[in-house]
C-alpha positions in Angstrom: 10.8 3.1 -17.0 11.7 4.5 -14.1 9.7 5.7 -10.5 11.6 7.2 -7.3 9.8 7.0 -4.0 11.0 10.3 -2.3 11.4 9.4 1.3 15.2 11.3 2.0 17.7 8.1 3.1 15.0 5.4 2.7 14.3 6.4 -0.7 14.6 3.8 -3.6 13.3 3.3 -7.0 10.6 0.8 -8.9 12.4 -0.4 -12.1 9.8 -1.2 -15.0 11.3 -3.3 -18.0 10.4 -6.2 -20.0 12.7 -9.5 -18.8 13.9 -7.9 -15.8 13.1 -11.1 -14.4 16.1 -12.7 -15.8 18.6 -9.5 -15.2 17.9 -8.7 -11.2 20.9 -9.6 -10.3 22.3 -7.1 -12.0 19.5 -4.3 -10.6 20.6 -5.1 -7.2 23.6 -3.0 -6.3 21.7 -1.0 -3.9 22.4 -3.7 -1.8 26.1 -5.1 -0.4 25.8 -8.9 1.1 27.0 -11.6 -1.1 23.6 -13.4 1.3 20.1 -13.5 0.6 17.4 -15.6 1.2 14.3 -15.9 -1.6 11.0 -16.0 0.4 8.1 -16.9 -1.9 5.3 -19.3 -2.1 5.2 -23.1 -3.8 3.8 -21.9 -6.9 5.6 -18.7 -7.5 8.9 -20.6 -6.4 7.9 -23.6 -9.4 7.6 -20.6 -12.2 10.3 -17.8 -11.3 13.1 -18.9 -8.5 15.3 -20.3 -10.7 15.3 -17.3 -12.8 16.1 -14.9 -10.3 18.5 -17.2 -8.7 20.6 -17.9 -11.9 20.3 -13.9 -12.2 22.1 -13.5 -9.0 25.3 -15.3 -9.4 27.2 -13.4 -11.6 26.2 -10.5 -9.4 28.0 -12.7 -6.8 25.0 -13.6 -4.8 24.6 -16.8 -2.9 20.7 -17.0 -2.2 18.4 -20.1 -1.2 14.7 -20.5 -1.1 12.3 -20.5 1.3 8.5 -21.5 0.3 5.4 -21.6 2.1 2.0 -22.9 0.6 0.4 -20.1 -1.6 -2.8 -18.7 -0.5 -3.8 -15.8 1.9 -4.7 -18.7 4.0 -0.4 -18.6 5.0 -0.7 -15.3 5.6 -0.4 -15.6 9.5 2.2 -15.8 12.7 3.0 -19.7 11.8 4.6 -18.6 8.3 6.6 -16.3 9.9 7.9 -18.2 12.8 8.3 -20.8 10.2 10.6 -18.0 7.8 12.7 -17.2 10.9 13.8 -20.5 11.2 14.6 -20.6 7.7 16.8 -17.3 7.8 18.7 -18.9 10.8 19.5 -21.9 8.5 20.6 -20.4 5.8 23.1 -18.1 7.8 21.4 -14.6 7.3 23.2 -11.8 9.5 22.4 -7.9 9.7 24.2 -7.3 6.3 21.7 -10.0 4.7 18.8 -9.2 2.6 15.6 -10.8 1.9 13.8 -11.0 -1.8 10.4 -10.8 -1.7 9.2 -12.8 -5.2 5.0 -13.3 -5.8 2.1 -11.5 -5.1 0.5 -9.8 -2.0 0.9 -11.8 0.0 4.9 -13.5 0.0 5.7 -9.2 0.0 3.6 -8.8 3.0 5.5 -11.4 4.4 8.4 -11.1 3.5 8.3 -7.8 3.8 7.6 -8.4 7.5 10.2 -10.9 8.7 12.8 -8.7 7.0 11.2 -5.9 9.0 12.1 -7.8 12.7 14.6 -10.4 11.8 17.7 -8.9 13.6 15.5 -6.1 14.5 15.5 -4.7 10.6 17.3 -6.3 7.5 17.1 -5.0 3.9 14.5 -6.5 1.1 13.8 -6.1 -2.2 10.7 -6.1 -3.7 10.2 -8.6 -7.3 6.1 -8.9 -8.0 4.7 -11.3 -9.7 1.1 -10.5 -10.1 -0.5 -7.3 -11.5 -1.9 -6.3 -7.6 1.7 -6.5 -6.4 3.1 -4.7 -8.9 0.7 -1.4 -8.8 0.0 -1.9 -5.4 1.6 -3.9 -2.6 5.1 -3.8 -3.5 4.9 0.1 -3.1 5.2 1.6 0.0 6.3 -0.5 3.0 3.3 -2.0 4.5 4.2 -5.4 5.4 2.6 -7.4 8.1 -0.1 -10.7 8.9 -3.3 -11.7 9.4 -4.8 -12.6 12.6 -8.1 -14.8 13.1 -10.2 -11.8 13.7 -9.1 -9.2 11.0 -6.5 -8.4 8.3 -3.4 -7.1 8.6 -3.6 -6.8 12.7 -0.3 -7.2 12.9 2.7 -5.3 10.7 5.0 -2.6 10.7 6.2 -0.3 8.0 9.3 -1.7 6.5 10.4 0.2 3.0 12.0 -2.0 0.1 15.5 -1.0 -0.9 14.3 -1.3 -4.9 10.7 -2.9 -6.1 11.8 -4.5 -9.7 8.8 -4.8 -12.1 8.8 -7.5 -15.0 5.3 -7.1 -17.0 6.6 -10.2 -19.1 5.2 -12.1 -15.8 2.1 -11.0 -16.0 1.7 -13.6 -19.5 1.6 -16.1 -17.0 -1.3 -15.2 -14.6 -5.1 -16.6 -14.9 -7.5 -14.3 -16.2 -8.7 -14.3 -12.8 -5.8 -12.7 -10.9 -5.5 -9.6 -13.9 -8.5 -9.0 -12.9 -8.2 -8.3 -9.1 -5.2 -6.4 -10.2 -7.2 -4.2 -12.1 -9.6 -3.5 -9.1 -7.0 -2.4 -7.6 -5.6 -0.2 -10.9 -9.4 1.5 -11.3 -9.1 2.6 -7.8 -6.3 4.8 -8.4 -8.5 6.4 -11.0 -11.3 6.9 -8.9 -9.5 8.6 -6.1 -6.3 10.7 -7.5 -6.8 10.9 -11.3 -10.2 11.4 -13.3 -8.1 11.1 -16.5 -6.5 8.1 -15.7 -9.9 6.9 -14.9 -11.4 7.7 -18.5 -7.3 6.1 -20.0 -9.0 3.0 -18.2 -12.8 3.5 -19.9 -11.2 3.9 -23.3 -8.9 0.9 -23.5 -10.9 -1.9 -21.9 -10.3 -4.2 -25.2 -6.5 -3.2 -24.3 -6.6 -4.5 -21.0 -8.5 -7.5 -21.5 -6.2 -8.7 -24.4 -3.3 -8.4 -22.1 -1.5 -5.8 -24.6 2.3 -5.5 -22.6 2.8 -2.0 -23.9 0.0 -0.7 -22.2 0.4 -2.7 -19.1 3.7 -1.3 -18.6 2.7 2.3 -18.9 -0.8 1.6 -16.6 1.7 -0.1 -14.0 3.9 2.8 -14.5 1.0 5.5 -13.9 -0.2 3.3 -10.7 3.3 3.5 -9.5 3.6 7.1 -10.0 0.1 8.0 -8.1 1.4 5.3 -5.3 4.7 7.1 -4.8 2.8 10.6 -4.7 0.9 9.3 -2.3 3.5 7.7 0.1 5.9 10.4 -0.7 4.1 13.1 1.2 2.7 10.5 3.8 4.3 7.1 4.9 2.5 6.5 7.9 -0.7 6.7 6.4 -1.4 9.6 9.6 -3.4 11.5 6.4 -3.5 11.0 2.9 -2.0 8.0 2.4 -5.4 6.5 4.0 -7.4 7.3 0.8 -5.7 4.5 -0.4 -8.0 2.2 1.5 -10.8 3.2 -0.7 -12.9 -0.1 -1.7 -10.4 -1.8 1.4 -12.6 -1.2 4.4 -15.3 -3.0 3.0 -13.6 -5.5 1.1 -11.3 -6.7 3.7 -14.4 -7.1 6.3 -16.3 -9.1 2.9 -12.8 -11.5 2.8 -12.8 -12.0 6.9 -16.8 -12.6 7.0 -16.1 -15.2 4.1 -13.0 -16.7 6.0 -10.8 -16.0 2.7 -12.9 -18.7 0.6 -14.7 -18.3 -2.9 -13.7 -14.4 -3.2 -10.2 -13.1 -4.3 -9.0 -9.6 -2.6 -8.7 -7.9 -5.7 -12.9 -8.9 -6.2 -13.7 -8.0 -2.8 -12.4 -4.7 -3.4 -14.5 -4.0 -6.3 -17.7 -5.2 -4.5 -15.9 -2.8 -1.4 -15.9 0.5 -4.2 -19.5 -0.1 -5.1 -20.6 -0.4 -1.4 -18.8 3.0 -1.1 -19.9 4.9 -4.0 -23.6 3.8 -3.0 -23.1 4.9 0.4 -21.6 8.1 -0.5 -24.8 8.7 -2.7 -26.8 8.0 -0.4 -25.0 10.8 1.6 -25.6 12.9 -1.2 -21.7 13.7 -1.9 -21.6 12.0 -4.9 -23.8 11.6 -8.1 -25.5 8.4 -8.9 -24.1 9.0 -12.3 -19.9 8.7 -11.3 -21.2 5.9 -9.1 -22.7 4.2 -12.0 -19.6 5.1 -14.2 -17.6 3.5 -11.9 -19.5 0.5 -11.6 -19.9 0.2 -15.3 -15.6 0.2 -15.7 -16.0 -2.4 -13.0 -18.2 -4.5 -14.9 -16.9 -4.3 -18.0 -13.3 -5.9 -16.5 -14.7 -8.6 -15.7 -15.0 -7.9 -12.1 -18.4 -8.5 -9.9 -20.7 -5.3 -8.2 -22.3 -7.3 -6.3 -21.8 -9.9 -3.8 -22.7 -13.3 -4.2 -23.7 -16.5 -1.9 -25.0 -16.3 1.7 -23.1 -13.6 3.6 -25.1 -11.4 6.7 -24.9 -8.1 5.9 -25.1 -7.6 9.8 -21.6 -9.5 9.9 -19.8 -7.7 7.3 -20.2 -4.4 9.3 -19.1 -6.3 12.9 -15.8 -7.2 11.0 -15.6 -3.6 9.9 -15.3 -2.7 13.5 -12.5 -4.5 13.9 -10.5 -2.8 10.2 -7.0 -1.6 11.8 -7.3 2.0 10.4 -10.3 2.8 13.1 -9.2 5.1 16.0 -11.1 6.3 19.5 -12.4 8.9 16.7 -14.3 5.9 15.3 -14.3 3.9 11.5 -12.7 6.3 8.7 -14.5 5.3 5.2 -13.0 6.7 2.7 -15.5 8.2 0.3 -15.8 9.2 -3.3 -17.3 13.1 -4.5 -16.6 11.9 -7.8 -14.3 10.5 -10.0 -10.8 11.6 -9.3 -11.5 13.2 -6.1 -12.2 10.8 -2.5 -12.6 12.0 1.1 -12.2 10.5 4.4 -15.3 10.2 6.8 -15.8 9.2 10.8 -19.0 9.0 12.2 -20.9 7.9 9.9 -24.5 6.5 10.5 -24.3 2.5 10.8 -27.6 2.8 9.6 -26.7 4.2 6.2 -23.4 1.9 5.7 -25.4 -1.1 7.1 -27.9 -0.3 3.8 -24.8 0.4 1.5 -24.0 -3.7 1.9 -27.5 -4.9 2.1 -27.8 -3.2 -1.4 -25.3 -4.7 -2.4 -25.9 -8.6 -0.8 -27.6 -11.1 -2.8 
């Protein structure tokens, strides 16, 4: 299967096929240099470098590695000052290119040293978890983690080709599916009320790890993501409803310092925070919020957040969420399945109550 991300000369397309793992070398003629250096993490590198690296030679590509310890807890300034170095030593120039293999957070990484190395060299993006694949490998966000937020520093830095092997996903724990498919039911909630009620119907489907439908849900993500970033790359309008569930969710990670809750679970905790506030606002009924909590739940992922967090601290992190402007916060909001809207100035009060429900 095959997705095109329309963007004129930066357009490029996300190849879908079982084993593509082992033929990328041969997927990569979009790009020219016989050079390229593999960033990934020390687990990712263990399971799939060699594969992709064998893949490349007959292709005529020299590449080497460079791996920093998994975690979102690398996802800072050190890594990349520490991936720099690493480009300079294995000879990367202007005509290089950087692969981009693992999850969320080697793409956002790599993604952003191959963004300002040389001021701009080419990357291609290879996922390795189901959130990369239907989400973060898509659309050129790249960028770090500073002490006081996510993703405070980045720049917008589109892939050449984004090559999706589902095979991979065979060798995930049951844990990271299911972040991945927080981040599948959001498309559901906010673009497509029939891909929503796909989801509702095939639970059994998705729990069982059946490839056939992974490829075509990974497809259908891909598709919705590409609308999206199509019509708006710099997320100056639609492509913000994207951060539905993320607003929350990322203030959750930061107030927990990244430790005993996975993204992909924050941002199911984030979409029930929303849908409660948004019925509290009275622009959404209690029964597409409880439909979307019920999906939720029945993945496997939690509604509710768990342990000792202050509600009051959650919402002070949220001040700090990159997408705010002098306008104030935007929350994106759902009116019910399918259909989301983006909101400033809304009562503290009422979002404040949102988490609290929410807090055990």
């Amino acid at each position: 299967m095959k997705v095109r991300v329309n963007l004129g000369e930066r357009s490029y397309d996300i190849e879908i096929s079982s084993d593509l793992l082992e033929k990328s070398g041969a997927e990569l003629g979009v790009v020219s240099s016989p050079k390229c250096l593999v960033i990934t993490d020390d687990n990712v590198k263990k399971l799939y470098y060699q594969k992709v690296a064998d893949s490349l030679i007959p292709a005529g590509i020299n590449c080497s590695a460079a791996a920093f310890k998994a975690g979102e807890e690398s996802k800072k300034l050190e890594t990349i000052a520490f991936l720099y170095g690493e480009a300079v030593r294995a000879g990367l120039n202007r005509d290089s290119f950087i692969v981009a293999l693992g999850g969320g957070v080697p793409g956002d990484v790599a993604g952003f040293v191959a963004a300002t190395y040389m001021r701009g060299i080419d990357f291609i993006q290879i996922p390795t978890t189901l959130l990369a694949m239907v989400d973060s490998s898509v659309g050129g966000k790249t960028g770090v983690d500073l002490p006081q937020g996510k993703n405070l520093v980045g720049a917008f830095w589109q892939p050449k080709k984004v090559l999706i092997d589902p095979c991979v996903l065979k060798t995930l724990p049951e844990r990271e599916i299911k972040c991945g498919l927080a981040e599948v039911v959001k498309y559901g909630v906010i673009l497509d009320a029939a891909f929503f009620k796909l989801l509702a119907s095939n639970v059994p489907k998705l729990l069982s790890l059946d490839l056939d439908f992974y490829s075509s849900v990974i497809a259908k993500c891909c598709e919705l993501k590409a609308y999206v970033v199509s019509n708006d790359e710099r997320e100056s309008g639609l492509r913000a409803i994207l951060n539905y569930g993320h607003t929350f969710g990322h203030a959750v990670e930061a107030v927990s310092a990244y430790h005993g809750i996975a993204h992909g679970e924050a941002v199911s905790i984030g979409m029930c925070m929303a849908a409660d506030l948004a019925v509290s606002m009275q622009i959404m009924k209690k029964e597409d919020a409880s439909i979307q909590e019920e999906l939720l739940k029945n993945l496997g992922l939690p509604v509710r957040l768990r342990g000792c967090l202050i509600p009051a601290k959650i919402i002070e992190a949220m001040a700090t969420d990159k997408k705010k402007t002098d306008a104030g916060l935007a929350l994106v909001l759902p009116l019910q399945i399918g259909a989301v809207e983006i909101r400033r100035g809304v009562d503290p009060a009422l979002v404040l109550e949102a988490i609290r429900g929410r807090c055990d």
